[in-house]
ZAKOL-446832 format. One record per residue (C-alpha): residue number from 1; x, y, z. Coordinates in steps of 0.05 Angstrom, whole numbers. Each point is the difference from the previous one (the first is absolute). Last residue first. Example, Ala and Ser with C-alpha at 12.3 -4.5 7.8 and 13.67 -1.06 7.14 Angstrom:
2
+-----+--------+--------+--------+
! seq !     c1 !     c2 !     c3 !
+-----+--------+--------+--------+
!   2 !    273 !    -21 !    143 !
!   1 !    -27 !    -69 !     13 !
+-----+--------+--------+--------+
END
This chain:
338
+-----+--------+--------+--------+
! seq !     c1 !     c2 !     c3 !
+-----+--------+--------+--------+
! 338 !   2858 !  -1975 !   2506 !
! 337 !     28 !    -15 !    -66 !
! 336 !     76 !      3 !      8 !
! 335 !     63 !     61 !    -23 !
! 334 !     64 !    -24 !      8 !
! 333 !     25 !      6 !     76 !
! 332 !     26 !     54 !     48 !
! 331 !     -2 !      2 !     69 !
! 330 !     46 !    -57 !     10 !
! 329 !     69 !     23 !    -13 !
! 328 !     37 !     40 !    -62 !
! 327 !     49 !     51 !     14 !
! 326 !     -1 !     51 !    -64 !
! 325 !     65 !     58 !      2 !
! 324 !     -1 !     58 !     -1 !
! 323 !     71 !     27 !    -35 !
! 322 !     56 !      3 !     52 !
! 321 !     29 !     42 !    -27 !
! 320 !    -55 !     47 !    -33 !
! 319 !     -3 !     46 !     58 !
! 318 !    -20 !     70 !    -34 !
! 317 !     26 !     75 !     -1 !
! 316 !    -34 !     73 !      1 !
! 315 !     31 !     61 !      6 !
! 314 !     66 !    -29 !    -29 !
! 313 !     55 !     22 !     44 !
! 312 !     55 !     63 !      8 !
! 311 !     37 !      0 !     59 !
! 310 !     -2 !     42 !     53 !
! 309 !     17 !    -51 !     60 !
! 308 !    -72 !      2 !     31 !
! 307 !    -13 !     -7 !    -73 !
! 306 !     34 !    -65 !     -7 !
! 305 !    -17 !    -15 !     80 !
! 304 !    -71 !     -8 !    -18 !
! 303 !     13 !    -40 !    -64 !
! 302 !     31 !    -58 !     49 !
! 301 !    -59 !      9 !     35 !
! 300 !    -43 !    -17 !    -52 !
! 299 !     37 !    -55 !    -25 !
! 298 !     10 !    -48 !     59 !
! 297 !    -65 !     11 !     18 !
! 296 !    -26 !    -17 !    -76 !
! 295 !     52 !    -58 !     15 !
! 294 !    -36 !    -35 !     61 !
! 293 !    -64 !     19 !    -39 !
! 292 !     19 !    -45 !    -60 !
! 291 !    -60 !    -22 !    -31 !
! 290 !    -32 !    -75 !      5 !
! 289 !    -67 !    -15 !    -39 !
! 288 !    -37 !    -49 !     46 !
! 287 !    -31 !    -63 !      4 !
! 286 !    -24 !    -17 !     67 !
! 285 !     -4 !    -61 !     40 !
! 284 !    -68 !    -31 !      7 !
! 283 !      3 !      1 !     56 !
! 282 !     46 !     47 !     38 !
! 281 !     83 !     -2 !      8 !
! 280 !     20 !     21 !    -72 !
! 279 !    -23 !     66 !      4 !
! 278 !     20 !     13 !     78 !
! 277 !     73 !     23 !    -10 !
! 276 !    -35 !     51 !    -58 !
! 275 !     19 !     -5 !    -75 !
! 274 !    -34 !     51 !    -27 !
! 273 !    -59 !      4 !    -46 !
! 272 !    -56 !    -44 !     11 !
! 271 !    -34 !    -56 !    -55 !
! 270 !    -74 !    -32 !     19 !
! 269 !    -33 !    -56 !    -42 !
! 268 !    -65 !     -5 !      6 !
! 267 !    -45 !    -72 !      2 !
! 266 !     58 !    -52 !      7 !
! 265 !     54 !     51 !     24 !
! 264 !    -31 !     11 !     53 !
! 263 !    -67 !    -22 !     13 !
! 262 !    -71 !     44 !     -6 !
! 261 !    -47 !     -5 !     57 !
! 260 !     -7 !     72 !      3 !
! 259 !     33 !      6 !     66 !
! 258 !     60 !    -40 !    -23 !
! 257 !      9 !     49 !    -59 !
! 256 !      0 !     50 !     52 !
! 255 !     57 !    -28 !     46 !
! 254 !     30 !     -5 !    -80 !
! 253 !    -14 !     77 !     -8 !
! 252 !     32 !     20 !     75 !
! 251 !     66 !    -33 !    -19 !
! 250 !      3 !     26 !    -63 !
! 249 !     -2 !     63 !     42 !
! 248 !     65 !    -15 !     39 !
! 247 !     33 !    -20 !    -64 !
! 246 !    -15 !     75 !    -48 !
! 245 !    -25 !     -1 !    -65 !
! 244 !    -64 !    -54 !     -4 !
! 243 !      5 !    -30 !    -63 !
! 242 !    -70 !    -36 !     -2 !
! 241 !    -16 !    -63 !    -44 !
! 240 !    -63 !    -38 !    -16 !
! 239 !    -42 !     63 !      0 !
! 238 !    -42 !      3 !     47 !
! 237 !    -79 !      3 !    -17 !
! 236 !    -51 !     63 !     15 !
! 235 !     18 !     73 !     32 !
! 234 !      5 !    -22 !     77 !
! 233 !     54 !    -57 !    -22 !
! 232 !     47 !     67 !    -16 !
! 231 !    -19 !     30 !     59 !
! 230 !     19 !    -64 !     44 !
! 229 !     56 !      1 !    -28 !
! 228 !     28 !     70 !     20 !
! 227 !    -26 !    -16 !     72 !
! 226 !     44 !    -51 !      4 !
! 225 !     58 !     28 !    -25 !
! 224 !    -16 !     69 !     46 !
! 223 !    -10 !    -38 !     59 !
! 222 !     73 !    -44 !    -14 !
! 221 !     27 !     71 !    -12 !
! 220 !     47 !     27 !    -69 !
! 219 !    -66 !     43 !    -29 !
! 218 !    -48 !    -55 !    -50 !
! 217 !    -36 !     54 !    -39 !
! 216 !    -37 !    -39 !    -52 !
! 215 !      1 !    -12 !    -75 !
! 214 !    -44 !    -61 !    -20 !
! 213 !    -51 !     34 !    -11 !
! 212 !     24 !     54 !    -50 !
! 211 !     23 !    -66 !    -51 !
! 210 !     62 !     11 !    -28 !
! 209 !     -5 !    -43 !    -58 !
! 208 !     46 !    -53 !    -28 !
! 207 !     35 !     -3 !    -66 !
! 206 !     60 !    -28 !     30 !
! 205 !     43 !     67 !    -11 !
! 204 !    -59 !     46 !     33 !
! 203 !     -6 !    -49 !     68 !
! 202 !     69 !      9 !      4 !
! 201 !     -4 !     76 !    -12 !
! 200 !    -53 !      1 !     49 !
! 199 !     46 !    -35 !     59 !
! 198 !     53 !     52 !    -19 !
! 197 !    -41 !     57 !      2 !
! 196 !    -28 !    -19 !     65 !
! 195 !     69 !    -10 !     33 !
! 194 !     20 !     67 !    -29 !
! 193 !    -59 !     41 !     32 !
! 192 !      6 !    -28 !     65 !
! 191 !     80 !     19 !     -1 !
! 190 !    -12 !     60 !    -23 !
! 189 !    -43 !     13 !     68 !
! 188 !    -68 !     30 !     11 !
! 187 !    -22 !    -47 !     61 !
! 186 !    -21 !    -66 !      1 !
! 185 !     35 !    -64 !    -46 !
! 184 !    -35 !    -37 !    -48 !
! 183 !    -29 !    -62 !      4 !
! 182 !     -6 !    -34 !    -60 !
! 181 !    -51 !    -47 !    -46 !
! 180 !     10 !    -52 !    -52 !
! 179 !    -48 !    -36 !    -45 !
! 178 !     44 !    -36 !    -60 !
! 177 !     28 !    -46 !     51 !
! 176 !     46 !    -47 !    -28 !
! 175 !     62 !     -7 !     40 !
! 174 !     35 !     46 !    -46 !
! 173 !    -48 !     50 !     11 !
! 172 !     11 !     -7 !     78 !
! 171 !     76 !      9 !    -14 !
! 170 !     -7 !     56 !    -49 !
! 169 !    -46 !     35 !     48 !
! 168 !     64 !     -3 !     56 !
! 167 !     48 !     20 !    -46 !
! 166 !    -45 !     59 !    -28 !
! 165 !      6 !     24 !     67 !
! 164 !     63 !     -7 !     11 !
! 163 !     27 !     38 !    -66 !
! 162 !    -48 !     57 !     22 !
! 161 !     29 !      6 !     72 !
! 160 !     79 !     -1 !    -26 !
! 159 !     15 !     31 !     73 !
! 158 !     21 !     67 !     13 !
! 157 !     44 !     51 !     19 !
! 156 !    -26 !     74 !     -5 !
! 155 !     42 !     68 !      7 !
! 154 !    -55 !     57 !     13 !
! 153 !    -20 !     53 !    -56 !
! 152 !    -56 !    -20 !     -6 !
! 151 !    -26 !    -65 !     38 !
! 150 !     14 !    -78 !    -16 !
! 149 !    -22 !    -47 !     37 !
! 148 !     47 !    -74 !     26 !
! 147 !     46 !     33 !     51 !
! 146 !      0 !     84 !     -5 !
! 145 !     65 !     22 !      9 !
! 144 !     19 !     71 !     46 !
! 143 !     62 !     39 !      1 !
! 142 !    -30 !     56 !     48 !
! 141 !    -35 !     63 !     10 !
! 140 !    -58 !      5 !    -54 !
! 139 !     -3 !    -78 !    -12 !
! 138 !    -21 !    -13 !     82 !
! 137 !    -47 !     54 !     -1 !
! 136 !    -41 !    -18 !    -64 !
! 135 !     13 !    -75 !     11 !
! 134 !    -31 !     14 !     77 !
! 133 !    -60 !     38 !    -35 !
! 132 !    -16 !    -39 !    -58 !
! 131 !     10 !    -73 !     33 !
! 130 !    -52 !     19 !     58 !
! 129 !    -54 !     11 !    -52 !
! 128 !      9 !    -70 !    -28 !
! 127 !     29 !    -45 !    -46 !
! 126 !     42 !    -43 !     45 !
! 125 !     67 !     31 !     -4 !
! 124 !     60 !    -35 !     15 !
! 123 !     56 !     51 !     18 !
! 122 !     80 !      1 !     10 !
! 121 !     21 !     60 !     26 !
! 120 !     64 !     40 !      0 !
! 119 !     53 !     24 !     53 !
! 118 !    -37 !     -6 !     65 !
! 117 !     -9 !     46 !     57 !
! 116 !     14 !     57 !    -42 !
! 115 !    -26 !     55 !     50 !
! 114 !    -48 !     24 !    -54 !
! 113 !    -20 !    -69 !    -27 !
! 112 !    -15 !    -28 !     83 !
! 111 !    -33 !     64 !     17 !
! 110 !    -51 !     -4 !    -60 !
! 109 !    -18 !    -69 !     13 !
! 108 !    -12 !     28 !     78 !
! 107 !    -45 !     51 !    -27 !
! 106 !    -33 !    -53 !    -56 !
! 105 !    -32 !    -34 !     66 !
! 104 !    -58 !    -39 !    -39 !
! 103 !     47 !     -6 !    -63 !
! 102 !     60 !    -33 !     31 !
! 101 !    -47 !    -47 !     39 !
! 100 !    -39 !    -28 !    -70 !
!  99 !     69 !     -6 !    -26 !
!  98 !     32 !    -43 !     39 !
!  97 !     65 !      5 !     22 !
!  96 !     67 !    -37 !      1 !
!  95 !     73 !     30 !      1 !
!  94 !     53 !    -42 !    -27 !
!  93 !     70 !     15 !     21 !
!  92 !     64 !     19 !    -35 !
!  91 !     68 !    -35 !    -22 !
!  90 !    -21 !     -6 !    -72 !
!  89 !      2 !    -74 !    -10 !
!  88 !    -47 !      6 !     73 !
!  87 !    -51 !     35 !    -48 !
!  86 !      5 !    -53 !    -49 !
!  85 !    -14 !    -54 !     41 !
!  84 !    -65 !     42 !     44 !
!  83 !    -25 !     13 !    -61 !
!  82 !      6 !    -67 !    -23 !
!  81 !    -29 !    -32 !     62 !
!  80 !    -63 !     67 !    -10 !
!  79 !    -16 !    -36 !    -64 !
!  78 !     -9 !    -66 !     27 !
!  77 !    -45 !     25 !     55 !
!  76 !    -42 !     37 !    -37 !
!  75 !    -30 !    -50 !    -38 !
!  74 !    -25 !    -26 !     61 !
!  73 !    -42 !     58 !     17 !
!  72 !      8 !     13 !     73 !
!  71 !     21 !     61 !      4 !
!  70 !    -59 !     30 !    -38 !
!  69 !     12 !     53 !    -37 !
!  68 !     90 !     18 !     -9 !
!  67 !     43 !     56 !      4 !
!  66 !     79 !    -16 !      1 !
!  65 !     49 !     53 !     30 !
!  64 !     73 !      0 !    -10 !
!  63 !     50 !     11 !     60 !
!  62 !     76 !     29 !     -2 !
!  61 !    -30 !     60 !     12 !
!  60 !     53 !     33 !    -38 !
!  59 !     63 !     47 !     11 !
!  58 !     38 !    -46 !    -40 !
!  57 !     53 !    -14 !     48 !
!  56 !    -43 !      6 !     53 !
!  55 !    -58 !    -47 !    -22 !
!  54 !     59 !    -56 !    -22 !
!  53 !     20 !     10 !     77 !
!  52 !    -68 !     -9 !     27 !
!  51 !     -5 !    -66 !    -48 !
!  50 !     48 !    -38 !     37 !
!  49 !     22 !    -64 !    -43 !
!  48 !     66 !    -28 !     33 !
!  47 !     51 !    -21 !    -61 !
!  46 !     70 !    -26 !     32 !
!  45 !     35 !     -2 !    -61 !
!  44 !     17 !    -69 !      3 !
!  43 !    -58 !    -15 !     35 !
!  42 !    -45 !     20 !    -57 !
!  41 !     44 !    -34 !    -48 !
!  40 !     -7 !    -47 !     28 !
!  39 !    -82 !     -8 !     19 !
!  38 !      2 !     21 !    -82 !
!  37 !     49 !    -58 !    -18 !
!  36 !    -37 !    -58 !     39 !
!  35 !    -70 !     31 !    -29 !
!  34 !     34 !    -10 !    -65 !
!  33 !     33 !    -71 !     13 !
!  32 !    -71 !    -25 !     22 !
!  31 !    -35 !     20 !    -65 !
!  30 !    -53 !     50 !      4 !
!  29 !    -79 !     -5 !      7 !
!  28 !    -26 !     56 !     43 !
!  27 !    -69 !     -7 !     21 !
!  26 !     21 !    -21 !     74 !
!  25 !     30 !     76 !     11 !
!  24 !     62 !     -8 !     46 !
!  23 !     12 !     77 !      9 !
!  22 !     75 !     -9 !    -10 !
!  21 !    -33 !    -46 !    -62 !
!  20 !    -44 !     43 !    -30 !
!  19 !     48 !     67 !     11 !
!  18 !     46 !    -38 !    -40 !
!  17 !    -39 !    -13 !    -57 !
!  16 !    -33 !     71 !      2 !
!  15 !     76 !     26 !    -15 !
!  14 !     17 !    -34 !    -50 !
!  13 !     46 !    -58 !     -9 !
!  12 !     80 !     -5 !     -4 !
!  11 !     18 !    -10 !     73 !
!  10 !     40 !     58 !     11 !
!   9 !    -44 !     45 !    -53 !
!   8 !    -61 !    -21 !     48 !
!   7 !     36 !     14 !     70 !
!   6 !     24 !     68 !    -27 !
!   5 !    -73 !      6 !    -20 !
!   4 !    -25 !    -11 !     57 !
!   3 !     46 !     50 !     38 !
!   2 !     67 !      2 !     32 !
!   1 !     12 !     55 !     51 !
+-----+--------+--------+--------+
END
């Protein structure tokens, strides 16, 4: 029985190319004349994915699980479609829970490991108790990667968060403002803990302060954005700029800004991180620092089937191509008198 890979050495591309286009993702940018010679070759060989008979012959699942918070997280989105790509590259299924659920009935999580429901797990943590206990578990039993943290002694793919950051601050610095605040992710994450260590080593290189009052949780909700602003305005003046580190809740901050009287970009300019299908649709439209989360998807499960494979891999790796990458809109502006 012919195989993806068959299909991919037939046509002369790799394997997760030719799983994109049987599966007809919309991402995928490849010439005509190589999706004509994949469907080809494909046909040619008569390729039919069936991912019970890949479980057989393996004597796998054939199913890989991915534990997010907060379904509805935008962010996650993009990196569950890459996850869900690479996956299907691999001829098995994606498998998606959330965490919060896994922990309250950790009986049933326990079955599902033990009877080998899935092969290997894919897991977003959120900084909390939950993430201990089901990582715990999950790490014990099975090939497991941790998307965007890191943990001991679990395999970690991330994103460049500190580069990002200080991306985003370099952008409002070079606009002018010399007063700049930030929104910091919730939760005790890396990836919290990186973007602020970027955004103060900005600050540090342009002989700007940190300033304790400016530095607020913002969390990744529109109430936590605008909640997180409105704390900062409760300890005296804005600053003239806020880096707020996740879209969604620069969304809430400049619904605050509005509720303070103060206009964006003229009075505060507001920069996000990610690149989200709504960022460029509201007004003013948002600046953001773009990462790769289709590819951090891509990535992490790819390293999932490594060691599901046995193969040796770097405990802990990073997505530096594509680098971040600055889209400027509306929200920001150089720095004004208000």
């Amino acid at each position: 029985m012919p195989t993806i890979k068959d299909v991919a050495r037939e046509a002369g591309v790799t394997h997760a190319v030719v799983s994109r286009i049987l599966n007809e993702d919309p991402t995928l940018t490849v010439r005509p004349e190589t999706r004509e010679r994949v469907l080809s070759a494909a046909a040619r060989l008569q390729y039919i994915p069936n991912h019970a008979a890949r479980a057989l012959r393996h004597a796998k699942a054939g199913a890989v699980g991915l534990a997010v918070h907060d379904i509805s997280n935008p962010v996650y989105s993009e990196i569950i479609a890459g996850a869900q790509t690479a996956v299907a590259s691999h001829e098995s299924v994606l498998m998606l829970a959330d965490v919060d659920e896994l922990h309250r009935d950790a009986s049933a999580f326990s079955r599902m490991i033990t009877s080998k429901a899935i092969d290997g797990l894919v897991f977003l943590p959120a900084g909390t108790r939950a993430d201990e206990a089901v990582l715990r578990a999950a790490s014990s039993a099975l090939p497991t990667v941790v998307v965007n943290d890191r943990a001991p002694g679990v395999h970690s793919v991330s994103l460049d968060d500190a580069a990002a950051a200080r991306m985003a601050t370099e952008h409002l610095i070079s606009l002018g403002h010399r007063d700049i605040g930030v929104l910091t992710l919730d939760g005790d994450t890396h990836r919290r803990i990186d973007r602020l260590a970027g955004h103060e080593a900005a600050l540090r290189d342009a002989g700007l302060r940190s300033e304790a009052n400016w530095i607020e949780n913002g969390g990744h909700t529109l109430e936590s954005g605008r909640s997180g602003l409105h704390r900062m305005a409760s300890r005296g003046p804005l600053p003239t700029a806020v880096a707020v580190h996740n879209a969604t809740a620069a969304l809430g901050a400049m619904r605050a800004a509005a509720e303070l009287g103060l206009a964006v970009p003229r009075e505060l300019s507001i920069i996000g991180f990610h690149d989200m299908s709504f960022t460029g649709f509201v007004t003013p439209a948002l600046t953001v620092v773009r990462l790769a989360l289709t590819e951090l998807g891509v990535r992490a499960v790819d390293v999932v089937f490594q060691l599901i494979g046995g193969e040796q891999v770097e405990e802990t790796s990073t997505v530096v191509d594509p680098a971040p990458e600055l889209v400027i809109r509306e929200s920001t502006a150089p720095v004004s008198e208000r």
